[in-house]
Wavefront OBJ file of the C-alpha trace (Angstrom):
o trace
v 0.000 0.000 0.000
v 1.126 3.524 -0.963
v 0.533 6.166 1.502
v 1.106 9.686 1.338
v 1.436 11.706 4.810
v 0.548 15.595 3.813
v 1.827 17.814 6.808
v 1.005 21.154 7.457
v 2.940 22.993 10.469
v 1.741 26.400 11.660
v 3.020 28.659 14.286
v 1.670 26.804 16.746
v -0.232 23.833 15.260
v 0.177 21.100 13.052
v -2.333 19.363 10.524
v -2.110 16.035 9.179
v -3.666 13.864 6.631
v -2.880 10.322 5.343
v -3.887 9.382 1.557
v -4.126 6.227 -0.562
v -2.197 6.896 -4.239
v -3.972 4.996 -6.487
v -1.509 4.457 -9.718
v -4.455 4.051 -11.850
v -6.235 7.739 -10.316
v -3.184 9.429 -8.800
v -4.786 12.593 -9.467
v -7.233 11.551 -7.040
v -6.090 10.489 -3.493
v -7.863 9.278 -0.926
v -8.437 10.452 2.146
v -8.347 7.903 4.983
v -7.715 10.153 7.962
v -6.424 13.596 9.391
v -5.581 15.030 12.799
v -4.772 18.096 13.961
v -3.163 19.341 17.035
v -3.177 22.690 18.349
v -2.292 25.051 20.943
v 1.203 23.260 21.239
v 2.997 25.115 23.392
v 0.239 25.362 25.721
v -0.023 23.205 29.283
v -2.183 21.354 27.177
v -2.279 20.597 23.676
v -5.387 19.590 21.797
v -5.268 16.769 19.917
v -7.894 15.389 17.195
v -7.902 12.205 14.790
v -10.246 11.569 12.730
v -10.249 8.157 10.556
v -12.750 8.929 7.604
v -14.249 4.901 7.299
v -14.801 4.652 11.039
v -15.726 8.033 12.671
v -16.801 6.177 15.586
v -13.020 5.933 16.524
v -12.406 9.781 16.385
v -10.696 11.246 19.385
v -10.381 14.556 20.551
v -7.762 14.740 23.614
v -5.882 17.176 25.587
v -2.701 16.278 25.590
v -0.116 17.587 28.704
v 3.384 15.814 27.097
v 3.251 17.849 23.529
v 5.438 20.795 24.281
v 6.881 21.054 20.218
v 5.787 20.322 16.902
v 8.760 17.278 16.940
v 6.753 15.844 19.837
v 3.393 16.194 18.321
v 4.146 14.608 15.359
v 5.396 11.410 17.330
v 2.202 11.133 19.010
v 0.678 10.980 16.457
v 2.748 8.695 14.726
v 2.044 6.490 18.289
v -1.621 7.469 17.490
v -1.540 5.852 14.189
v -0.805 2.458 15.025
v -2.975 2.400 18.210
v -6.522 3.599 16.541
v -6.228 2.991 12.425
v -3.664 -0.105 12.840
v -1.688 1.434 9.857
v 1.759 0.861 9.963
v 4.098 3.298 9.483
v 6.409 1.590 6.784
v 3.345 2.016 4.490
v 4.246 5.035 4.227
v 5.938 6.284 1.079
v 6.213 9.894 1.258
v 5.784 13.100 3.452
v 4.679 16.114 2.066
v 5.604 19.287 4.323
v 4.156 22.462 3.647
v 6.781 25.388 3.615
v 6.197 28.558 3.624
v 9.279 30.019 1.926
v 11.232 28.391 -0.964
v 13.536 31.170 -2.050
v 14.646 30.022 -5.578
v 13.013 27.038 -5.443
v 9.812 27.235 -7.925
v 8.536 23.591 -7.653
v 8.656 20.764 -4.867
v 12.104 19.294 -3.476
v 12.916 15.837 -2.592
v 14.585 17.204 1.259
v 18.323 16.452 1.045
v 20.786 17.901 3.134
v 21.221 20.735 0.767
v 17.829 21.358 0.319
v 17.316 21.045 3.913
v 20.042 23.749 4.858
v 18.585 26.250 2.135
v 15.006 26.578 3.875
v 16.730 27.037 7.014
v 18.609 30.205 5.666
v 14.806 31.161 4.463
v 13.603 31.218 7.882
v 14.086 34.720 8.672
v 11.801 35.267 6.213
v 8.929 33.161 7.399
v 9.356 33.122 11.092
v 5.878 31.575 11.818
v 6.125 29.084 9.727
v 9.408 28.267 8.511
v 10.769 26.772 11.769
v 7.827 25.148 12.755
v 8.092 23.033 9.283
v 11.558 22.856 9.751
v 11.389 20.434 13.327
v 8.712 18.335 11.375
v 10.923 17.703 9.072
v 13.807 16.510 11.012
v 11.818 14.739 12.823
v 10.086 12.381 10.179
v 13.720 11.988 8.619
v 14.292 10.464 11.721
v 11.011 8.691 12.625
v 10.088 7.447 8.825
v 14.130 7.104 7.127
v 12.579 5.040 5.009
v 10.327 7.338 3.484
v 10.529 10.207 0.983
v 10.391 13.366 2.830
v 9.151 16.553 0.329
v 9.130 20.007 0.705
v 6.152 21.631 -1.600
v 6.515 25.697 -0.931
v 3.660 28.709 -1.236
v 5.620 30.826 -2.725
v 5.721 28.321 -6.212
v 2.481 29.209 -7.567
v 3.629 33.004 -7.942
v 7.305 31.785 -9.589
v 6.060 33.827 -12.739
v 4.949 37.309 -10.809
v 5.646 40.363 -13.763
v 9.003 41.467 -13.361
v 7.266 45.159 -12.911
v 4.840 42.958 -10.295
v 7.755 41.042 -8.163
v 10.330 44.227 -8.449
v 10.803 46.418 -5.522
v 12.257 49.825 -6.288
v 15.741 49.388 -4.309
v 19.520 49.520 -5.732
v 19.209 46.219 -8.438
v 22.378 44.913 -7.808
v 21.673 44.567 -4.069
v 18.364 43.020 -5.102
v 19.711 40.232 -7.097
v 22.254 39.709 -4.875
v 20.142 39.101 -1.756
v 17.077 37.977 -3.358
v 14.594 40.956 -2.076
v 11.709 41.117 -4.534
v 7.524 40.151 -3.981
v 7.799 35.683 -3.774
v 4.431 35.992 -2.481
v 2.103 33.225 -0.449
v -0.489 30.652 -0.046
v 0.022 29.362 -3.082
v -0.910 25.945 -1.886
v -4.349 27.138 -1.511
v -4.439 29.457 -4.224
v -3.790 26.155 -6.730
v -6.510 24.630 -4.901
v -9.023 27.372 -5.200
v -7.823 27.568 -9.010
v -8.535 24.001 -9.682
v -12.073 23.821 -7.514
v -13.394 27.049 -8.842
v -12.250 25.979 -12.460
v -14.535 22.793 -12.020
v -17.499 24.619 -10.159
v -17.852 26.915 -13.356
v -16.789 24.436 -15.915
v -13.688 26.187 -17.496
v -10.460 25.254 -18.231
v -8.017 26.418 -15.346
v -5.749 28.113 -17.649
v -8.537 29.773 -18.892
v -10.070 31.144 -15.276
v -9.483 35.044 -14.083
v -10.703 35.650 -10.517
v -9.707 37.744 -7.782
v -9.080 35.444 -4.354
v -9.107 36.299 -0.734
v -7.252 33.683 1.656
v -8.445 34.990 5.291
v -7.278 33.416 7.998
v -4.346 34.114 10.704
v -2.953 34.750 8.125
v -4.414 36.822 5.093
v -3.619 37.414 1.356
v -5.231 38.215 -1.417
v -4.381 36.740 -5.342
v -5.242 38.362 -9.070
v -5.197 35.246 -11.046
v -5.286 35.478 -14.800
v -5.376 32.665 -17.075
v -4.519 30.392 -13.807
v -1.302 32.265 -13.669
v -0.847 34.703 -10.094
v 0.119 37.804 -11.456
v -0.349 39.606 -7.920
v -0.553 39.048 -4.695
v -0.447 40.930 -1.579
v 2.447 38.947 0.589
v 5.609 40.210 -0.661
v 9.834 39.147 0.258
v 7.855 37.992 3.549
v 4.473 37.049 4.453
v 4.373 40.222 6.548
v 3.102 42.586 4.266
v -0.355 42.865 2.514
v -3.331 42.602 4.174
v -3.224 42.858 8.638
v -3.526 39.126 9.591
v -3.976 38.169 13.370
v -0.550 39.022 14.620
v 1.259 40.680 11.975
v 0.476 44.529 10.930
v 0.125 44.139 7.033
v 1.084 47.159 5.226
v 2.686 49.857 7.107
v 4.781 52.956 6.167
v 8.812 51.019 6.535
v 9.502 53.898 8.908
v 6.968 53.259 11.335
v 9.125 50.936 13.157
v 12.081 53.292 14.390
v 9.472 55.547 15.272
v 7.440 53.201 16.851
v 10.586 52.220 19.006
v 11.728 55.795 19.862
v 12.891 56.786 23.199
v 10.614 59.246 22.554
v 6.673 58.622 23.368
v 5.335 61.286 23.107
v 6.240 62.718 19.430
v 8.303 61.326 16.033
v 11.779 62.711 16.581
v 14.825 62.439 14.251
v 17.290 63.790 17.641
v 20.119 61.808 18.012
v 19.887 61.175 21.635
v 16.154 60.045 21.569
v 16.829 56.654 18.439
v 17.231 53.250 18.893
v 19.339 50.735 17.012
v 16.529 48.573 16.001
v 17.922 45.195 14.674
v 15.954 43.321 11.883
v 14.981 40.323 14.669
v 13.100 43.247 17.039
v 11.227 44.882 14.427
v 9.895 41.489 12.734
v 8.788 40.144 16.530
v 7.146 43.628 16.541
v 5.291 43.212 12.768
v 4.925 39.872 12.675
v 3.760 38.407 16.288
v 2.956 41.872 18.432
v 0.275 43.607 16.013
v -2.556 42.415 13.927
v -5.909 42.245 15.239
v -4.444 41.113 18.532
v -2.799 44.394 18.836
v -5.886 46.251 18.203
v -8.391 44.057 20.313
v -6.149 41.209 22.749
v -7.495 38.501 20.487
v -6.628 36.525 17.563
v -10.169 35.306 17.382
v -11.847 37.022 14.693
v -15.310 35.554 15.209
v -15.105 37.494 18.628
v -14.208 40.517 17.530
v -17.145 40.530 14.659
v -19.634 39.907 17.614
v -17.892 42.995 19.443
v -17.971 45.092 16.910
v -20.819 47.389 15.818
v -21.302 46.549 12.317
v -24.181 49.124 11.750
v -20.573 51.715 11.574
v -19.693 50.656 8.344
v -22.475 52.117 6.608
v -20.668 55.247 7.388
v -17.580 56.077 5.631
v -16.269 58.618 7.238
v -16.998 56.749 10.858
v -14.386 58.101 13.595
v -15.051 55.176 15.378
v -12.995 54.704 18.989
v -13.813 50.966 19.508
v -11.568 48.649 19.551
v -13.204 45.647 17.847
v -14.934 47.806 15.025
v -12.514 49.152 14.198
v -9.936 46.349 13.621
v -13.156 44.790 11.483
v -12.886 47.969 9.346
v -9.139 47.931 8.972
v -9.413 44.509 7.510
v -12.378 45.359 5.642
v -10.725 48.610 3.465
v -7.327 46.941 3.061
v -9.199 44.090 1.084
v -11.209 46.330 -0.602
v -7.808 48.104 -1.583
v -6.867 45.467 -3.077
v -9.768 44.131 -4.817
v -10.192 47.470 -6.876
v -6.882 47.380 -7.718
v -6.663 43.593 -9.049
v -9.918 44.368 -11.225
v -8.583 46.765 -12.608
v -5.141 44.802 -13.163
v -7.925 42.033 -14.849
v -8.950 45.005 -16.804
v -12.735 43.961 -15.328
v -12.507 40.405 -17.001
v -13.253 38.975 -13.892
v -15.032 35.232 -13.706
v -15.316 35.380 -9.996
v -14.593 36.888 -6.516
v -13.783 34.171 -4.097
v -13.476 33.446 -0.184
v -11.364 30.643 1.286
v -9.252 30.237 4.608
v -10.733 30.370 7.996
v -11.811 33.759 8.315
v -13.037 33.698 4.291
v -15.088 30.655 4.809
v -16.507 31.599 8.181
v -17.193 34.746 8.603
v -20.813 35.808 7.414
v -20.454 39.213 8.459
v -17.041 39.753 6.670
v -18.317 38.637 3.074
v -21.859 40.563 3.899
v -19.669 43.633 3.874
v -17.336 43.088 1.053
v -20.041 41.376 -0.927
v -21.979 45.077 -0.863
v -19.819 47.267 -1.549
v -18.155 45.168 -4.842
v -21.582 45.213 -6.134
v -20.673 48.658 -8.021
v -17.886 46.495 -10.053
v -20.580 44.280 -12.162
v -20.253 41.199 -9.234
v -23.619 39.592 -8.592
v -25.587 40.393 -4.794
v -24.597 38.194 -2.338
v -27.634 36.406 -1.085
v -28.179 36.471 2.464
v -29.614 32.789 2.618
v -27.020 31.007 0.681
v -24.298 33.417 2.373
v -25.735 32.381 6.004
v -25.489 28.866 5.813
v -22.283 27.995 4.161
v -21.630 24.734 5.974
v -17.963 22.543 5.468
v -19.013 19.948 3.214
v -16.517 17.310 2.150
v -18.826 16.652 -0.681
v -19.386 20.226 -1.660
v -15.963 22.177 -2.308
v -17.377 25.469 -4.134
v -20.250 27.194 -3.043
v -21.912 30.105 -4.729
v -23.420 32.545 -1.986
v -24.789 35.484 -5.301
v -28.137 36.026 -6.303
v -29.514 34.573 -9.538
v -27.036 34.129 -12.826
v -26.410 37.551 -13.139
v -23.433 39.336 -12.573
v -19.491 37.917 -11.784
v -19.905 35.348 -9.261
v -19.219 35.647 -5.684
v -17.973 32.257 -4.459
v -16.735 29.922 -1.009
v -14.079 27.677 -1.372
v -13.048 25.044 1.320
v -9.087 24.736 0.362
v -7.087 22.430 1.844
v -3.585 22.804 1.386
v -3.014 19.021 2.459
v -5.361 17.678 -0.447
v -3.115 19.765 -3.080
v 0.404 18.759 -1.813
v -0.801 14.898 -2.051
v -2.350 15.551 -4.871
v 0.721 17.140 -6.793
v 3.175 14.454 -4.808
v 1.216 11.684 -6.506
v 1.197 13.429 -9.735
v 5.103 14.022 -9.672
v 6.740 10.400 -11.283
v 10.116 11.368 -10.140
v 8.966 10.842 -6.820
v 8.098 7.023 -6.927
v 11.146 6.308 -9.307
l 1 2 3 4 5 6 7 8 9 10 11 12 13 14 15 16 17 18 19 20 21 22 23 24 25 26 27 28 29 30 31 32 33 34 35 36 37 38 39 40 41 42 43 44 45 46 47 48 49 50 51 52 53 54 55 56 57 58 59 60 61 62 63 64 65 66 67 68 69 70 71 72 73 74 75 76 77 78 79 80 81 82 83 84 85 86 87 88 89 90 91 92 93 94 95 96 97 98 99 100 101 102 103 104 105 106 107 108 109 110 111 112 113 114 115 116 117 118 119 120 121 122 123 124 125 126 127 128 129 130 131 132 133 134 135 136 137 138 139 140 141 142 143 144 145 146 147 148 149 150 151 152 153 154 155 156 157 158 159 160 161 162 163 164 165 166 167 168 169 170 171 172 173 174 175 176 177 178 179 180 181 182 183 184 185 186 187 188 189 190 191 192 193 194 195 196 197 198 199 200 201 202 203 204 205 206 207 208 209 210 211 212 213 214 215 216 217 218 219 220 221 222 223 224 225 226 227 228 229 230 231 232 233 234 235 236 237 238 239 240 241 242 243 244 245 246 247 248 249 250 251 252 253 254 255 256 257 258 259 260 261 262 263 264 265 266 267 268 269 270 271 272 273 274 275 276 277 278 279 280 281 282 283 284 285 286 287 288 289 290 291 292 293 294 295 296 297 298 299 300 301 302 303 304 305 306 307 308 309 310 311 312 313 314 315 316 317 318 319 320 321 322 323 324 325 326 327 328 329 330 331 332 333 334 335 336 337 338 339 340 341 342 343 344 345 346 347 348 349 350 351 352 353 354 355 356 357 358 359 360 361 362 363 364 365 366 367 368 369 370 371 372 373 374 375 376 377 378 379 380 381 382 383 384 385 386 387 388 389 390 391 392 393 394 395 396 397 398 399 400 401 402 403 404 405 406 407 408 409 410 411 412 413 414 415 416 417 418 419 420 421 422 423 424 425 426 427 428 429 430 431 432
């Protein structure tokens, strides 16, 4: 039997699945279980497996001897033998998610030099990079037997415009160190591609729509002809859209200021700056802002019940709270970017869609966005459909618009783990 383990490390979680590769459908694989664990580095951890034939076997633990993502992914390596029976040699290949892959523009078989290279990307993706990272060393160790493979988010925007990826910085230094847009997500962005190609029936090289990945993370993605040709993550995942711990956009002198000796006013004195060294400033951006910044919580669904939503029908709101107004920062940085990738689709636009945790959860969030991209030619969002968007194994693409008319206004349930097994079964070079 051919298994393929898909692993997805975050910050401070870590999904799993397990497929079957069929040789005969390997663009098809089967699902036959996933876990998750979560809140790792927490007293206790929460652990979940799910097998998908016998449901009745499902657990859902806390878990007080996790305290990494190395030790997580032994238990549930321990896990797998005690509840599905599967053993571990069965196992062909592991498919890590990573964040960051530099030069690298397609999947890597993890060698020792392809090991050391993500490392020196880490910097880059500090939530992520690491975590992936111990997971990886620690199936090397736990599973020698089996093909370890990095598949990276920044692949699916390898072809960015030169004008697109370019930042406007000394060229030489550029080259030399690599700083230019990689972008992110692109895991789930080739999902949504792919699911939203077969929900309207078009070819995926053929599909232009305008995606929104909203989670702890967020991005957004112009997609034309099922090529990215912008995206809102740049050299890091830090800037773009505010996610729930890093800032998004910002002015790239804010953080001197913002570490001044002096409080009370912006100050170029002498006496009053701080050396701020690259390592202070990205802890700052990238795990001490965001909506936790703004509100003490990294749950958006709280904040949306906190905040008054009647605000918004006010532009020019002043509004002092907290929780609205971290929904409204999120809300006009999207819409930012959503005029400005129609207009980069020159208004050939097949669909506006939703995906990630926030995207595919949060009623109120598409309610608002949904109105006010009405004006660009997309259809109403109806309020029905919109309300009771349910995760559906069987239903991957949901349309939440009113009627036929209009661009359509769509839900996708991506899973990142579905498209790295998928494209891991796909690749021959890997079973060789």
């Amino acid at each position: 039997m051919s298994l393929v383990l898909a692993v997805n490390a975050g910050s401070s979680s870590l999904k799993i699945s397990l497929f079957r590769r069929s040789v005969e459908n390997a663009a098809n694989p089967v699902l036959l279980l996933s876990s998750s664990i979560s809140s790792i580095f927490s007293p206790q951890a929460k652990f979940k497996f799910i097998p998908v034939t016998h449901q009745n076997k499902s657990l859902n633990e806390e878990v007080d001897f996790i305290r990494d993502h190395a030790s997580a992914f032994t238990h549930f390596l321990d896990r797998l033998k005690e509840e599905a029976s599967i053993d571990r040699a069965d196992i062909k290949h592991v498919a890590h998610r990573v964040v960051h892959g530099g030069g690298y523009a397609g999947p890597v078989i993890i060698s020792e030099e392809s090991y050391h290279y993500i490392a020196r990307l880490s910097d880059l993706a500090p939530l992520h990079n690491g975590p992936a990272l111990s997971v990886i060393k620690i199936t090397i160790k736990a599973l020698p037997h089996a093909k370890s493979v990095a598949f990276f988010d920044s692949a699916f925007h390898k072809d960015l415009p030169t004008h697109v990826a370019t930042y406007a910085i000394n060229q030489q230094i550029a080259k030399e160190r690599g700083l230019r847009k990689y972008g992110f997500h692109g895991l789930s962005y080739a999902f949504i591609l792919r699911a939203v190609a077969a929900h309207l029936r078009k070819a995926p090289d053929t599909l232009n729509i305008i995606a929104l990945h909203i989670g702890s993370g967020a991005s957004m993605c112009a997609i034309r002809n099922g090529q990215s040709i912008d995206t809102t993550m740049g050299l890091t995942p830090l800037s773009g859209l505010p996610g729930a711990t890093r800032a998004g956009d910002v002015d790239a002198s804010l953080i001197f200021h913002y570490t001044s000796h002096s409080p009370a006013r912006m100050s170029h004195e002498p006496s009053l700056s701080k050396e701020v060294r690259v390592t202070e400033a990205e802890d700052i951006l990238n795990f001490k802002s965001g909506w936790k910044a703004l509100t003490g919580t990294t749950d958006f669904k709280e904040i949306t019940d906190k905040a008054d939503l009647s605000a918004l029908s006010d532009p020019m709101s002043r509004t002092e709270d907290s929780n609205t107004l971290a929904f409204r920062i999120l809300l006009d940085r999207i819409l930012h970017y959503t005029g400005a990738y129609y207009l980069a689709l020159h208004g050939d636009v097949d669909a506006l869609v939703f995906a990630g945790g926030v995207g595919e959860r949060s009623v109120e969030l598409r309610h608002a966005i949904g109105e006010a991209v009405v004006c660009l030619g997309f259809a109403a969002i109806d309020e029905t459909k919109n309300s009771q968007v349910v995760e559906d194994n069987d239903v991957v693409t949901v349309d939440i618009g009113k009627g036929d008319k209009g661009k359509k206004m769509l839900v996708c349930h991506t899973d990142e783990q579905v498209e790295m097994a998928r494209e891991c079964c796909l690749t021959g070079e890997f079973w060789v």
